[in-house]
N, C-alpha and C positions, 0 to 999 in steps of 0.2 A: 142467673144465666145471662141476662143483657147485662149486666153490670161488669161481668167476666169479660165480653164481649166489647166494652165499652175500653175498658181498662186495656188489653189484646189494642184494640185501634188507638190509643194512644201511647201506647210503647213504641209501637211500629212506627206513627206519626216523630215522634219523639226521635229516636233513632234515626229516622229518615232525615229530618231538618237536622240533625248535629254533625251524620257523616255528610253531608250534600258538601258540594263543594265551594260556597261563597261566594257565588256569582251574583248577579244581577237578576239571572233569568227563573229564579224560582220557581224551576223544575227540576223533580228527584231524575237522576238518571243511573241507570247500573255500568253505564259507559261513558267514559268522555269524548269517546270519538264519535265524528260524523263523518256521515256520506254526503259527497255529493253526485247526483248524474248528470252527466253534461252531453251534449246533442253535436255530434260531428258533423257536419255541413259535407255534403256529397262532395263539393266541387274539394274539399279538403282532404278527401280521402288520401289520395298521393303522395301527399306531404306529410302524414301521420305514420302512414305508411315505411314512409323513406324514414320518416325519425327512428321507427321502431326498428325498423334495421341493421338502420345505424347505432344508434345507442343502446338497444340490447340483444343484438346479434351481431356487432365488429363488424358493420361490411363499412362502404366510405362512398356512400351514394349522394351527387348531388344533387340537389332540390329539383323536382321536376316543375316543368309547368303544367304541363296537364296529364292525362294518365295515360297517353300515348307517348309519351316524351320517357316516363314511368319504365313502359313495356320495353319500350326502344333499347334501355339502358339496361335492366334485366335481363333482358336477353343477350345482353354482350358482357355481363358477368361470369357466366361458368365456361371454362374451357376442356371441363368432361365432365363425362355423365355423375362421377359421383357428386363433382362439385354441384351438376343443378340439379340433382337428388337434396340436396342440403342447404340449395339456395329454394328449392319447392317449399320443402318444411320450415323453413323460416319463414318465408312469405305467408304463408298458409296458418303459422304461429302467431304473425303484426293483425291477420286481420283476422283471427278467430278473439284473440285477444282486446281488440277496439272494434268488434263487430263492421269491420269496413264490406261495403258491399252485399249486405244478408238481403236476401228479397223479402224476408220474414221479420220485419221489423214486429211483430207479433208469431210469436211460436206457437197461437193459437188454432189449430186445425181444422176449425168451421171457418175461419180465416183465408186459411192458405186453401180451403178447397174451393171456396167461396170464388179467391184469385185465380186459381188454377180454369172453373170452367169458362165463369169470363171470357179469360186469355186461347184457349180452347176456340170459344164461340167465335172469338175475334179476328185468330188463323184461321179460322174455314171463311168466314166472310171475305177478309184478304185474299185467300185462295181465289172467290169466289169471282173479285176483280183483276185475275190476274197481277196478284203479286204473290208469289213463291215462298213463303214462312213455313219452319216446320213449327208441328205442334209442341206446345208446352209440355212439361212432363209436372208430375206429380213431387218430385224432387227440388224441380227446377220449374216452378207456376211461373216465373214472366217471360214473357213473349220473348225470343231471340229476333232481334233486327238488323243482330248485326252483319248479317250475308248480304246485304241488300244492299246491289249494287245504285239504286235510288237516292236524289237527296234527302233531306228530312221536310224538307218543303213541300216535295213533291207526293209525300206518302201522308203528311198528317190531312188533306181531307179527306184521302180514304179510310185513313183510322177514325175518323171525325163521324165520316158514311157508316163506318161498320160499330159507333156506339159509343166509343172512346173518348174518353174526358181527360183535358191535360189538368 
């Protein structure tokens, strides 16, 4: 019985080292491909963006500088509705495909609820200094700011006041 067993781990061993492929790295693998995952830098977003547009959806967008520069241009692409029905779903395709922009960089759900009362807590406190936020949603856990007609100077010690860590 061990001897059976013994003999079984060395055919397999056997087998293994002769189909391997001669590399260096002296590990069996059942694929030669690798992965890798690479970390897109927020401020890059736009430009990933703009690539994937361009080069796998035909549009001829030039490089933004920032992502208002992004919108600007977008917005003066379609000149009817079906065109920005198809200019939506490509945009909606760059960045479901490069993850640009997901508030869930964890699709984890103690995660995002965890985000969501936070953000919650954070709007009633805001509120609570007269500054106008609606509440977060369960869909959409980060705070909206961007209504606020305020600078960002002016608001980060009341986010500061109401618990908020940059």
């Amino acid at each position: 019985m061990i001897k059976n067993r013994f003999v079984t781990a060395l055919v397999v061993l056997f087998f293994a080292t002769t189909c391997s492929t001669g590399t260096d790295s002296n590990v069996v693998s059942l694929s030669a491909e690798s992965t890798t995952t690479s970390t897109i830098a927020e401020e890059d977003y736009p430009i990933v963006l703009t690539q994937c547009l361009n080069e796998e959806k035909g549009y001829d967008i030039v490089t933004p500088f920032d992502i208002q520069d992004l919108k600007t241009t977008i917005s003066q692409l379609s000149t009817s509705k079906d065109e920005e029905l198809q200019l939506g779903e490509d945009v909606n395709y760059c960045i479901n495909k490069y993850n640009l922009w997901s508030d869930s960089s964890s699709q984890n759900p103690e995660e995002l609820a965890k985000l969501y009362d936070e953000n919650l807590e954070l709007a009633k406190c805001l509120r609570e200094k007269g500054i106008n936020v609606p509440d977060p949603t369960q869909q959409e856990p980060k705070l909206d700011l961007s209504g606020l007609k305020s600078s960002k100077d002016s608001i980060t010690p009341l986010l500061q006041e109401c618990g908020w860590e940059k």
